[in-house]
N, CA, C and O atoms as a GROMACS GRO file, in nm:
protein
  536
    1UNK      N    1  -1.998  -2.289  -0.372
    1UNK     CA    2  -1.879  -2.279  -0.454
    1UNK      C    3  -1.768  -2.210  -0.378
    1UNK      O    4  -1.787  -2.109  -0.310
    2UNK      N    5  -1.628  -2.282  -0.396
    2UNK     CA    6  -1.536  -2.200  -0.339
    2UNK      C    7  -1.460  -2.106  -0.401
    2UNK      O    8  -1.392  -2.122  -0.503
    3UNK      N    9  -1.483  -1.950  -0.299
    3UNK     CA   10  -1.356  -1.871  -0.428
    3UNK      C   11  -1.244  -1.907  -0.420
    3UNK      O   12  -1.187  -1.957  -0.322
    4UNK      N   13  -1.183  -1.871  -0.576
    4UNK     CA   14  -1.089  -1.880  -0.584
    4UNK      C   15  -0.979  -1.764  -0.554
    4UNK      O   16  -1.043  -1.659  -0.550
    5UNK      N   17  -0.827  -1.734  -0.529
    5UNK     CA   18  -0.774  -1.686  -0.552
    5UNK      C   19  -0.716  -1.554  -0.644
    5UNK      O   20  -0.668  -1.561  -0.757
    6UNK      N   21  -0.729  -1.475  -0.590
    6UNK     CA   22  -0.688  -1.281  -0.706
    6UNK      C   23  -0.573  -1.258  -0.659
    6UNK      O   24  -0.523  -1.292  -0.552
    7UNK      N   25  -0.533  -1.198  -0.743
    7UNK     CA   26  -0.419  -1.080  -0.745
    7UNK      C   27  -0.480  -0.993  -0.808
    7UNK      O   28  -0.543  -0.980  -0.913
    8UNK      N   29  -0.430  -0.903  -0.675
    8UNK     CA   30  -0.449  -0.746  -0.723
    8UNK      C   31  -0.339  -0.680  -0.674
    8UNK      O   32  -0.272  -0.736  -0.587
    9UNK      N   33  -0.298  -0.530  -0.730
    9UNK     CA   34  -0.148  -0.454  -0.748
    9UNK      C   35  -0.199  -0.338  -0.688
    9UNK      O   36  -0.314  -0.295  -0.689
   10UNK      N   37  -0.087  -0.289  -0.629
   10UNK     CA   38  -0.090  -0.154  -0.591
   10UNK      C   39   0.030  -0.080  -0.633
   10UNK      O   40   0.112  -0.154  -0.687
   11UNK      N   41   0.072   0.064  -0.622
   11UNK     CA   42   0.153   0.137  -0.687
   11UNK      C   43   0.148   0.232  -0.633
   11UNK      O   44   0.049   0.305  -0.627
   12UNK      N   45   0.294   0.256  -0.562
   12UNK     CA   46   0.296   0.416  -0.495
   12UNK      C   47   0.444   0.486  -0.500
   12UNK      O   48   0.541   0.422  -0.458
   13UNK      N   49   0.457   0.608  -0.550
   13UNK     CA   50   0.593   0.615  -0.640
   13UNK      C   51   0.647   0.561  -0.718
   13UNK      O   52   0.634   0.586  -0.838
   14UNK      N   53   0.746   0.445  -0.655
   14UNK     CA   54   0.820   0.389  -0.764
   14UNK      C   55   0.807   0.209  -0.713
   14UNK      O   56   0.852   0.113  -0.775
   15UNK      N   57   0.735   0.208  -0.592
   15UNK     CA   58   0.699   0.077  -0.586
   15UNK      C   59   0.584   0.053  -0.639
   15UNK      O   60   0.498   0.130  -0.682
   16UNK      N   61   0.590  -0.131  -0.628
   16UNK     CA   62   0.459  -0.176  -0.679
   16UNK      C   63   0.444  -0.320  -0.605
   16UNK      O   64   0.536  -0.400  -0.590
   17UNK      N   65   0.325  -0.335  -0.566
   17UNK     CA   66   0.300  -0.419  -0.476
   17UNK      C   67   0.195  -0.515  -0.554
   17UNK      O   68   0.119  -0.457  -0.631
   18UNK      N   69   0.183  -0.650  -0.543
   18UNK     CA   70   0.147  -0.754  -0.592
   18UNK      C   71   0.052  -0.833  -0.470
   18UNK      O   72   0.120  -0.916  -0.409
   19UNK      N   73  -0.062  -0.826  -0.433
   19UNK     CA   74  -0.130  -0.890  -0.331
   19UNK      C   75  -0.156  -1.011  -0.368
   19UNK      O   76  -0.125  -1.025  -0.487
   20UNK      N   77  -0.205  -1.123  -0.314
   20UNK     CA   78  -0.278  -1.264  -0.344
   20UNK      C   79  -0.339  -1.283  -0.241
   20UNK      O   80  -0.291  -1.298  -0.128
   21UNK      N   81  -0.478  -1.284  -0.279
   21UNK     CA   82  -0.568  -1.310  -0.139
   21UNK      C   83  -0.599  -1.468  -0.166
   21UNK      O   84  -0.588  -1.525  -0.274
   22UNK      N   85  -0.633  -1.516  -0.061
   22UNK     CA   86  -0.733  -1.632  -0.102
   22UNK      C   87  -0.815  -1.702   0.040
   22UNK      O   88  -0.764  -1.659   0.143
   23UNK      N   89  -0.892  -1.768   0.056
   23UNK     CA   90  -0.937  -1.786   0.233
   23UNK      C   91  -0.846  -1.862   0.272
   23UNK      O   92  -0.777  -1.947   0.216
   24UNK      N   93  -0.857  -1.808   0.420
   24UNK     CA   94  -0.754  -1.876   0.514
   24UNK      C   95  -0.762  -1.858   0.641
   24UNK      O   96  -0.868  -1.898   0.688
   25UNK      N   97  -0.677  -1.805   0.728
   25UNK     CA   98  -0.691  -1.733   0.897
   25UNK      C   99  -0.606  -1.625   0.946
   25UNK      O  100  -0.545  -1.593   1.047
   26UNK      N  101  -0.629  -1.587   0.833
   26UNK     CA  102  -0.572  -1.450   0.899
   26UNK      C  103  -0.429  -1.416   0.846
   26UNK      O  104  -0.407  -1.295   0.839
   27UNK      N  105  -0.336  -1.490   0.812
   27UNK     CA  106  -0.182  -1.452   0.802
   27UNK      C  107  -0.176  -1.375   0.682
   27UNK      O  108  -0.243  -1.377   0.579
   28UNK      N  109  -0.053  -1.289   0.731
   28UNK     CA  110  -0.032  -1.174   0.611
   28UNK      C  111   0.138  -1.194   0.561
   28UNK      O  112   0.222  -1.203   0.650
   29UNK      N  113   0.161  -1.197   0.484
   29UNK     CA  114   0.353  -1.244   0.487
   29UNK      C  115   0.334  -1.119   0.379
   29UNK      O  116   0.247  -1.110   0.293
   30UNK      N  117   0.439  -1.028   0.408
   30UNK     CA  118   0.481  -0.925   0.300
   30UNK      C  119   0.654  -1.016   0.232
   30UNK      O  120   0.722  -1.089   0.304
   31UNK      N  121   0.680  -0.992   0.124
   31UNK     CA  122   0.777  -1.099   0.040
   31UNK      C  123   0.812  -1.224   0.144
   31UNK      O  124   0.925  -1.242   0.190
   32UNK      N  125   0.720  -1.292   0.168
   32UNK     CA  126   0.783  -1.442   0.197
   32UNK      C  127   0.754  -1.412   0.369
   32UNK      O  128   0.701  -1.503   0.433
   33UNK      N  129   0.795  -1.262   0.451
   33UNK     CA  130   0.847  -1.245   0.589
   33UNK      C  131   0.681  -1.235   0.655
   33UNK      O  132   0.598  -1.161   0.603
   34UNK      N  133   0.654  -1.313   0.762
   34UNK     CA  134   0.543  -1.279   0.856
   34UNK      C  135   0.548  -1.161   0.896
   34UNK      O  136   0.650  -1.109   0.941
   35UNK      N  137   0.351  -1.062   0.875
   35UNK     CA  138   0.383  -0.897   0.954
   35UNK      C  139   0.394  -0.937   1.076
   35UNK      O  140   0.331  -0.850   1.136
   36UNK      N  141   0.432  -1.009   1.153
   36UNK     CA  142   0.480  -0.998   1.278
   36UNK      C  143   0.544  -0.934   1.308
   36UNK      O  144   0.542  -0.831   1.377
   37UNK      N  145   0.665  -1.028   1.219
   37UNK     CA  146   0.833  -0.990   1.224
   37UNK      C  147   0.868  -0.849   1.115
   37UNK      O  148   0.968  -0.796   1.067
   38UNK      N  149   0.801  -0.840   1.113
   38UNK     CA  150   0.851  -0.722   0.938
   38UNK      C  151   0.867  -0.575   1.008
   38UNK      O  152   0.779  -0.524   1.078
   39UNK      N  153   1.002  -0.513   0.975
   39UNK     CA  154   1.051  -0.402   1.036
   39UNK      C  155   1.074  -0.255   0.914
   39UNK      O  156   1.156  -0.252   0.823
   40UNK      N  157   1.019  -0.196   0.935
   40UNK     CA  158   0.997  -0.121   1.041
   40UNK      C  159   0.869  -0.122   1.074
   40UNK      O  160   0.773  -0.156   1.004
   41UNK      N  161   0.872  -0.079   1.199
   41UNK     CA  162   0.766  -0.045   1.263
   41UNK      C  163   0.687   0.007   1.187
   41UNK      O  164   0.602  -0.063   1.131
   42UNK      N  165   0.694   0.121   1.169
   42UNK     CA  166   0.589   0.257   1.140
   42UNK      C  167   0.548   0.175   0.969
   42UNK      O  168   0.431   0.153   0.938
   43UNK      N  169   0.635   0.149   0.901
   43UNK     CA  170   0.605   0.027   0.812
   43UNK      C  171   0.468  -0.067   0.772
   43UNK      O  172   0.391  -0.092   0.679
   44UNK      N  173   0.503  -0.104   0.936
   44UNK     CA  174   0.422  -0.257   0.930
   44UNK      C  175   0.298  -0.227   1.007
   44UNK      O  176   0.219  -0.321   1.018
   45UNK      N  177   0.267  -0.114   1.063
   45UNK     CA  178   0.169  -0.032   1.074
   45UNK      C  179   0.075   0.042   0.974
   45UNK      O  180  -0.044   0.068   0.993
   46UNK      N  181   0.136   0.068   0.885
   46UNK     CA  182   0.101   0.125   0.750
   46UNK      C  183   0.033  -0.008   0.659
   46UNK      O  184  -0.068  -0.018   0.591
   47UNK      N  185   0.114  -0.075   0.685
   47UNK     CA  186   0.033  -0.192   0.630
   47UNK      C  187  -0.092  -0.276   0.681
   47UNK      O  188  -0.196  -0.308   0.624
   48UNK      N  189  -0.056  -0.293   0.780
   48UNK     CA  190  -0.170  -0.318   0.900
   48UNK      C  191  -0.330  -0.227   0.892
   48UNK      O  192  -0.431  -0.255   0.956
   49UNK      N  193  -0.311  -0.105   0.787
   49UNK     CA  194  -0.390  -0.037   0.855
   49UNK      C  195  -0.563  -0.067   0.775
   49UNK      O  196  -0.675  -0.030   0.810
   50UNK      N  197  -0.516  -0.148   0.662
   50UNK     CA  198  -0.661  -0.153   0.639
   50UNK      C  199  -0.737  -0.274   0.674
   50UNK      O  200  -0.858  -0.293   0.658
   51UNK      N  201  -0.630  -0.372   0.734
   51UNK     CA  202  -0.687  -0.517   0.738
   51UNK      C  203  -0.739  -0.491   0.915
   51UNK      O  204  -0.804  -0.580   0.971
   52UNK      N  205  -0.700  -0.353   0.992
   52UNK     CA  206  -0.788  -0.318   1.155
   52UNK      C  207  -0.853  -0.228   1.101
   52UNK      O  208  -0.902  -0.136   1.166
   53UNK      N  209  -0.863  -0.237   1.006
   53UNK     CA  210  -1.031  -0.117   0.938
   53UNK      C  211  -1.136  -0.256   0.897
   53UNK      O  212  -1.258  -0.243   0.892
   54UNK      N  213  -1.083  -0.353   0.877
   54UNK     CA  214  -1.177  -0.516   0.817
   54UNK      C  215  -1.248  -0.572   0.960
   54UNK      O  216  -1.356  -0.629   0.970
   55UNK      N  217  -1.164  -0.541   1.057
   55UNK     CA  218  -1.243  -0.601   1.208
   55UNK      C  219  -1.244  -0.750   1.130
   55UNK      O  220  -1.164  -0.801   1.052
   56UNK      N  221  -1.358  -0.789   1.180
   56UNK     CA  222  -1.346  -0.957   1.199
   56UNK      C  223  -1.295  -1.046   1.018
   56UNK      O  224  -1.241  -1.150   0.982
   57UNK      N  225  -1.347  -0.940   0.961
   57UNK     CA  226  -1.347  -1.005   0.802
   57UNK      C  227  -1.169  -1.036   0.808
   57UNK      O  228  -1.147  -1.150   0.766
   58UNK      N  229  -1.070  -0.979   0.841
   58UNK     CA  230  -0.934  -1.031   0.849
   58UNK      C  231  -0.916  -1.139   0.884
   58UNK      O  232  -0.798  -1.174   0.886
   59UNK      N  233  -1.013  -1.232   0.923
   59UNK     CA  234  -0.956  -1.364   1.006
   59UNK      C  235  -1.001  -1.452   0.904
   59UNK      O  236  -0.943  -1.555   0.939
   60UNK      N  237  -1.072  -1.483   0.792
   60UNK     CA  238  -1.113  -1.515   0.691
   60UNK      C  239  -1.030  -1.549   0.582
   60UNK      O  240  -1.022  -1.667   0.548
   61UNK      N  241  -0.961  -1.453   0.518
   61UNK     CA  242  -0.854  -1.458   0.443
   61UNK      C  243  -0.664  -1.457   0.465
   61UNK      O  244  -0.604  -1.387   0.547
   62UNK      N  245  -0.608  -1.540   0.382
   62UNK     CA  246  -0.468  -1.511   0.402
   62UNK      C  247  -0.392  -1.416   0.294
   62UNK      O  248  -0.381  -1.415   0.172
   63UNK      N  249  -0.360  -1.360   0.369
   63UNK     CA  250  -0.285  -1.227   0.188
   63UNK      C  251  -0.138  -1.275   0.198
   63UNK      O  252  -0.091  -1.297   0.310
   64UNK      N  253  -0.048  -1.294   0.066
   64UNK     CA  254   0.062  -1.279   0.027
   64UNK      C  255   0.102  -1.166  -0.057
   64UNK      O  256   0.053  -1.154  -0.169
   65UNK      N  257   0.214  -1.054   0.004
   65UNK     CA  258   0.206  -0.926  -0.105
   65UNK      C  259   0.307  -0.931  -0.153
   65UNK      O  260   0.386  -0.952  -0.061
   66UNK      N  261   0.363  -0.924  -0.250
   66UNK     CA  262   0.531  -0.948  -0.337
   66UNK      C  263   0.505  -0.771  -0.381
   66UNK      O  264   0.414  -0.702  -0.428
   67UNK      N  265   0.648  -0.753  -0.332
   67UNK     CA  266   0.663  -0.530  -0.298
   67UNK      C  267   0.801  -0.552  -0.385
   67UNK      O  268   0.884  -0.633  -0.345
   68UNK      N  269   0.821  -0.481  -0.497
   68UNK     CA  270   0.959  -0.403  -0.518
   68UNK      C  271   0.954  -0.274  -0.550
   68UNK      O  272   0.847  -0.213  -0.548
   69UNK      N  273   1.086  -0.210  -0.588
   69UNK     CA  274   1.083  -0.095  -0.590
   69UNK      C  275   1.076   0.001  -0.515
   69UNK      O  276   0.997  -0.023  -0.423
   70UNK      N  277   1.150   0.166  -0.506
   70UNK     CA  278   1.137   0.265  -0.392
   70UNK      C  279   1.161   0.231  -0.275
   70UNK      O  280   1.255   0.151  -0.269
   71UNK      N  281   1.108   0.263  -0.159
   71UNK     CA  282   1.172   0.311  -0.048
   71UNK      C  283   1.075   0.206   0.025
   71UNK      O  284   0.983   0.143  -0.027
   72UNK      N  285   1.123   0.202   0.171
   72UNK     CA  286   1.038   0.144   0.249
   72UNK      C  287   0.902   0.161   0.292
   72UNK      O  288   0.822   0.072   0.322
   73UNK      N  289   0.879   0.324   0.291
   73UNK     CA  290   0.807   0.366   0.302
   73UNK      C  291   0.663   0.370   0.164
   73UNK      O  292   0.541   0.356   0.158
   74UNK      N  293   0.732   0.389   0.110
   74UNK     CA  294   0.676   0.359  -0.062
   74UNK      C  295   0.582   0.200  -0.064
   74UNK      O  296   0.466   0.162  -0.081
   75UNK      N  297   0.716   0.141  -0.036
   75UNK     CA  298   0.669  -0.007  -0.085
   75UNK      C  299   0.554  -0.020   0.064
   75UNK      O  300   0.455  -0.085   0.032
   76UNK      N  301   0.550   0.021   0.187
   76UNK     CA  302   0.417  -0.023   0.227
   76UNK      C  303   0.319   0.059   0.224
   76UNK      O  304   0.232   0.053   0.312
   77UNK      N  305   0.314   0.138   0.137
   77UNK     CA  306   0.236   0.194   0.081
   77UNK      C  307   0.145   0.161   0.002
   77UNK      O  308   0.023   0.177  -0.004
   78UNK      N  309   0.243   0.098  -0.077
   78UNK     CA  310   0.174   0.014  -0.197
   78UNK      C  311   0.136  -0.106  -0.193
   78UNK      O  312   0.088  -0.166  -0.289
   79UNK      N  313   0.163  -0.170  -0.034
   79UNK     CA  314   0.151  -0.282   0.007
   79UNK      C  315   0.004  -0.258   0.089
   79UNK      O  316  -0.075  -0.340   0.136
   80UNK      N  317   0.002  -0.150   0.086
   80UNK     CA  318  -0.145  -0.104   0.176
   80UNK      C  319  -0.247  -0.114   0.060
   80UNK      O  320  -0.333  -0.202   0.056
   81UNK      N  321  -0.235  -0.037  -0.014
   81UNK     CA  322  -0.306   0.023  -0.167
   81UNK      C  323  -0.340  -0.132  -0.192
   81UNK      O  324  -0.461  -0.147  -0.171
   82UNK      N  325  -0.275  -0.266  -0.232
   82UNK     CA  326  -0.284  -0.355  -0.293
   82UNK      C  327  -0.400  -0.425  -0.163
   82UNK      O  328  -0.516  -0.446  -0.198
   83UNK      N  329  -0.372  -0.446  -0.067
   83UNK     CA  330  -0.445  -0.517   0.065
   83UNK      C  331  -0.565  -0.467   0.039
   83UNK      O  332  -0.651  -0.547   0.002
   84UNK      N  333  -0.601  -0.331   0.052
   84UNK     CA  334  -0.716  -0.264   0.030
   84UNK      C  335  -0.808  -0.305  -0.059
   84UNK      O  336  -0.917  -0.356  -0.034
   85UNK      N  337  -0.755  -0.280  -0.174
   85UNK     CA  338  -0.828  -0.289  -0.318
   85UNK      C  339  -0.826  -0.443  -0.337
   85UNK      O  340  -0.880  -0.473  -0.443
   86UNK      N  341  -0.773  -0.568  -0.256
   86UNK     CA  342  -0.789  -0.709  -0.248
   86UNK      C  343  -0.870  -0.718  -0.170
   86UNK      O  344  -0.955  -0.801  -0.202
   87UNK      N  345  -0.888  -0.668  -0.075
   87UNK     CA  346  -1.026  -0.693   0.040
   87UNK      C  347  -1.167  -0.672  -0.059
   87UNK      O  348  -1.255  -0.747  -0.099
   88UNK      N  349  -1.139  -0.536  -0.075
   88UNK     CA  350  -1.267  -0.477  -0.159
   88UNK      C  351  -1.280  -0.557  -0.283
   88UNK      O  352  -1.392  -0.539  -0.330
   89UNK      N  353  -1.222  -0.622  -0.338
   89UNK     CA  354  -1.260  -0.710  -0.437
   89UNK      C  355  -1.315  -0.874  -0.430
   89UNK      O  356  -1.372  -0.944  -0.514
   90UNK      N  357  -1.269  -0.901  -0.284
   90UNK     CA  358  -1.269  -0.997  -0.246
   90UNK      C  359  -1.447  -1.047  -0.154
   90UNK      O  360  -1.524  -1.143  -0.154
   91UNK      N  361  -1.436  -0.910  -0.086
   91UNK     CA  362  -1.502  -0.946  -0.026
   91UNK      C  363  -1.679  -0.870  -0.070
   91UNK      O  364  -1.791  -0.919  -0.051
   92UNK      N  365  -1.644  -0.751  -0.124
   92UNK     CA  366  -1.754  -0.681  -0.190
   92UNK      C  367  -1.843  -0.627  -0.080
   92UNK      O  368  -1.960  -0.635  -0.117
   93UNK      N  369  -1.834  -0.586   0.016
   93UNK     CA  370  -1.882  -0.567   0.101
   93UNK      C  371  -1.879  -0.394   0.107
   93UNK      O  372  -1.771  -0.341   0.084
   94UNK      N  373  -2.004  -0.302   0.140
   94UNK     CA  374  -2.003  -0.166   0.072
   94UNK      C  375  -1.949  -0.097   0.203
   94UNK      O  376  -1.895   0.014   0.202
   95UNK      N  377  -1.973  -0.190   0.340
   95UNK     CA  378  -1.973  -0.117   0.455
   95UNK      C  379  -1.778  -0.093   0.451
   95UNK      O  380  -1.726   0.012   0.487
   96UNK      N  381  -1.714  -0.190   0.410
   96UNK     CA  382  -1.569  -0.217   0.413
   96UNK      C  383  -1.494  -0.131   0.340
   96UNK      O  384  -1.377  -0.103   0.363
   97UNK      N  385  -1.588  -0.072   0.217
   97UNK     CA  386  -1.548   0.042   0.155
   97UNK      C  387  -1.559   0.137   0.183
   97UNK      O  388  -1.487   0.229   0.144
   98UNK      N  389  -1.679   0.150   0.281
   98UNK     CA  390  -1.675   0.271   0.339
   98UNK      C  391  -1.588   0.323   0.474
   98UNK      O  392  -1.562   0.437   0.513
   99UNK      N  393  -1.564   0.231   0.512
   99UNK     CA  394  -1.469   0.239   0.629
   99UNK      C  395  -1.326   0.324   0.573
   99UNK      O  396  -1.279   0.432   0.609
  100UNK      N  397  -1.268   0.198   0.445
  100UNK     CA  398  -1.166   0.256   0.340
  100UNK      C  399  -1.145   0.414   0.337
  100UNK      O  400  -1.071   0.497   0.389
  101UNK      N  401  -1.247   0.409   0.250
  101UNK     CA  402  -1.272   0.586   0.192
  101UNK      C  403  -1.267   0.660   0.321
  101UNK      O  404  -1.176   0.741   0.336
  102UNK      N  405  -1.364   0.642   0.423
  102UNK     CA  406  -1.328   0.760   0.536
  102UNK      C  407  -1.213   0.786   0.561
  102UNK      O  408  -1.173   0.903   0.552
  103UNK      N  409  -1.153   0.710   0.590
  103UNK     CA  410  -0.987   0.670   0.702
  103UNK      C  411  -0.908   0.725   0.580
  103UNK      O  412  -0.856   0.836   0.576
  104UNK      N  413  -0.907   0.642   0.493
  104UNK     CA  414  -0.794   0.745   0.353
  104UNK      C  415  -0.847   0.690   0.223
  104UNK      O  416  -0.839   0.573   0.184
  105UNK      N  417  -0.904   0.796   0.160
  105UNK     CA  418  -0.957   0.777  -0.004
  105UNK      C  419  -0.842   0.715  -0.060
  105UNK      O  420  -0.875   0.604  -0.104
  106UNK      N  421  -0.728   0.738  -0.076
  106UNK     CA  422  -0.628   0.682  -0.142
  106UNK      C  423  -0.612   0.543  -0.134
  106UNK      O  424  -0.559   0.473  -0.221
  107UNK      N  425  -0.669   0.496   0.000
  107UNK     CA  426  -0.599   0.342  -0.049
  107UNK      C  427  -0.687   0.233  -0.120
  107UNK      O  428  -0.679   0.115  -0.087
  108UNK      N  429  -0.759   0.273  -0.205
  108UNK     CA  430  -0.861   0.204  -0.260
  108UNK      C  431  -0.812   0.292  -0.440
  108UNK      O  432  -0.806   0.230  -0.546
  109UNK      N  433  -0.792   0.410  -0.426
  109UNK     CA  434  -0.792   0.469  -0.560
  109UNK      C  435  -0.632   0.491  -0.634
  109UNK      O  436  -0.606   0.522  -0.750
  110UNK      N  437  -0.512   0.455  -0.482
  110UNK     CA  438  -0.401   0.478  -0.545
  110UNK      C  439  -0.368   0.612  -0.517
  110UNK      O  440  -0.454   0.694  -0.489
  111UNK      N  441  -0.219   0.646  -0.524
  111UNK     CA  442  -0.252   0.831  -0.479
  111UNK      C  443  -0.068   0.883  -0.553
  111UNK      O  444   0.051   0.872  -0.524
  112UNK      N  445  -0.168   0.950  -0.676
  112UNK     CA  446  -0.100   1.006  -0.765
  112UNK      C  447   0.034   1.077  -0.790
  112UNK      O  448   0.087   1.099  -0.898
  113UNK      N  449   0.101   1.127  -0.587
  113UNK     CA  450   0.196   1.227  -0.632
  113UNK      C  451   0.292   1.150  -0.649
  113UNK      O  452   0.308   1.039  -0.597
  114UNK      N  453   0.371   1.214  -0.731
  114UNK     CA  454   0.549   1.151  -0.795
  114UNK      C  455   0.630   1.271  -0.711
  114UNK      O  456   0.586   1.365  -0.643
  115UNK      N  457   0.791   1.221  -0.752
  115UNK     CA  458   0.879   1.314  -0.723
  115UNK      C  459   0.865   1.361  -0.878
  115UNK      O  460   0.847   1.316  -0.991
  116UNK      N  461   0.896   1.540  -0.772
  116UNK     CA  462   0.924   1.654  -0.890
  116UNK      C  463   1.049   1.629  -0.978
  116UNK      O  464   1.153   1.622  -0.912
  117UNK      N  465   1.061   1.616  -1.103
  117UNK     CA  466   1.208   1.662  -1.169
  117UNK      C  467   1.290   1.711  -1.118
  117UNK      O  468   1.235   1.787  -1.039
  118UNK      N  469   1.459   1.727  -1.101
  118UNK     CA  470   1.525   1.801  -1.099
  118UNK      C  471   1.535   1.904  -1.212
  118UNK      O  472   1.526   1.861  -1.326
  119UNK      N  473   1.553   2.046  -1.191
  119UNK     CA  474   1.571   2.102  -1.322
  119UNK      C  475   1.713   2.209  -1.321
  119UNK      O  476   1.755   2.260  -1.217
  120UNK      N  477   1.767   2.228  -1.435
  120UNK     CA  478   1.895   2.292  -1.482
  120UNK      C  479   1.858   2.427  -1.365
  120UNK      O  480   1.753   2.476  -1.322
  121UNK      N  481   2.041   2.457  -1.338
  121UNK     CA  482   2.022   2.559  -1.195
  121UNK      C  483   2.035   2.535  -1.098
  121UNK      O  484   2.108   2.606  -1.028
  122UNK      N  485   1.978   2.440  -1.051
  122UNK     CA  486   2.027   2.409  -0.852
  122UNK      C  487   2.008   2.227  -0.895
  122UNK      O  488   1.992   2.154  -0.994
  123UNK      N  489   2.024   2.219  -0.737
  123UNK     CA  490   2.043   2.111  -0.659
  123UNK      C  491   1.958   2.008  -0.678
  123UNK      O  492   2.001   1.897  -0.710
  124UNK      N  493   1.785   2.040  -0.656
  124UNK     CA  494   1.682   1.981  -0.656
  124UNK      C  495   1.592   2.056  -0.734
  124UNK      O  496   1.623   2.156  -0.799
  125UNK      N  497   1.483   2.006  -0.726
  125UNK     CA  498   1.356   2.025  -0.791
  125UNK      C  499   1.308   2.190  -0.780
  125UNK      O  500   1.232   2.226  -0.869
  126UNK      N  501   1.343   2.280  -0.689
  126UNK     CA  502   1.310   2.410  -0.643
  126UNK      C  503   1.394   2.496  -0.650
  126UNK      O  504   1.394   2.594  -0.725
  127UNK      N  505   1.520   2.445  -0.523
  127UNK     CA  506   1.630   2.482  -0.508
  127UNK      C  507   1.698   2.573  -0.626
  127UNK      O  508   1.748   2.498  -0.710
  128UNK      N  509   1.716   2.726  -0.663
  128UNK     CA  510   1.836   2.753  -0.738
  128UNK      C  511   1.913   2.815  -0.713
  128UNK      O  512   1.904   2.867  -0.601
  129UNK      N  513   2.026   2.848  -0.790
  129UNK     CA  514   2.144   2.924  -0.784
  129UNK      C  515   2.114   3.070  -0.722
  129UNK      O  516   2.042   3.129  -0.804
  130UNK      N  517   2.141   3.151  -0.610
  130UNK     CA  518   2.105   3.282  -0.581
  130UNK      C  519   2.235   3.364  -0.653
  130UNK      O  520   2.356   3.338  -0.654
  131UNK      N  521   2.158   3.468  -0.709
  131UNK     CA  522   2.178   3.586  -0.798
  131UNK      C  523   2.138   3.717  -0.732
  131UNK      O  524   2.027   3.754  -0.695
  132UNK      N  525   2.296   3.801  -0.726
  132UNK     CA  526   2.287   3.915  -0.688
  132UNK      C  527   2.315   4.006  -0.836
  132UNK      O  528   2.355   3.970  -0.946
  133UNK      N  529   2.277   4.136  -0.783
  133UNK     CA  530   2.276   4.236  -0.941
  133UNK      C  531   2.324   4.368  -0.812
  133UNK      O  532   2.287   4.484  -0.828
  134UNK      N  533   2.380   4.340  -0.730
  134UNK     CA  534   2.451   4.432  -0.647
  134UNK      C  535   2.568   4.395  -0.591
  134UNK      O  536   2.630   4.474  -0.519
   0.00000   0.00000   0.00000
C-alpha cells in the first residue's frame, strides 16, 4: 500500500508553519522557494537541521512547508518544528526520534517561550523609569 500524504504544523512565537510530506527524492521548497536558494543562511540551516539528523531517510520523501507570521528567524523555526514532527510521523522510526530529542527536545515538542508584555513605566518588558528620592 502506498502512503499517503500529511500535514503537520509547527509554531514558534508568532509563526506557524504548515509541512506536507509525501514520498519523493529528497526536495524541500519552504513557500513555493527551493532550500537551496532560500536566504538567509543561518535560516536555511535551521531548517536543514533535522532532515541531516534523518541521514539517508531524507532522500525518500519530498516536504512542502507554507511559514507565515513573525520573524525570519521564528518562521524557520517553526519550519524546523513542523519537518521534525512530519518525519516522526511519517516515518515512525524510534531511532529518528531519538536522534531528534538528543540534538534539541524542542523540535518534536514545540518550545513554549513568547515575548514578555510590555508593562506601564518604561520602554519594554523590564526596562523602567529610574527614580531618585535624593
Amino acid at each position: 500500500m502506498k502512503k499517503k500524504a500529511k500535514l503537520i504544523s509547527g509554531i514558534r512565537k508568532t509563526a506557524k508553519a504548515t509541512a506536507y510530506i509525501k514520498p519523493g527524492s529528497g526536495k524541500v521548497r519552504i513557500n513555493l522557494v527551493p532550500i537551496e536558494i532560500f536566504t538567509p543562511l543561518s535560516a536555511r540551516e535551521r531548517i536543514l537541521t533535522p532532515l541531516d539528523l534523518a541521514d539517508d531517510l531524507r532522500n525518500k520523501i519530498d516536504i512542502d512547508v507554507r511559514v507565515n507570521g513573525g520573524g525570519f528567524m521564528g518562521q524557520a523555526d517553526a519550519s524546523a518544528i513542523a519537518i521534525s514532527k512530519a518525519m516522526d510521523a511519517w516515518f515512525k522510526n524510534k531511532d529518528l526520534k531519538k536522534r531528534l530529542i538528543n540534538y534539541d527536545k524542542y523540535l518534536l515538542s514545540g518550545d513554549a517561550r513568547r515575548k514578555e508584555p510590555k508593562k506601564v513605566g518604561g520602554t519594554g518588558a523590564r526596562k523602567k523609569k529610574q527614580k531618585s528620592y535624593r
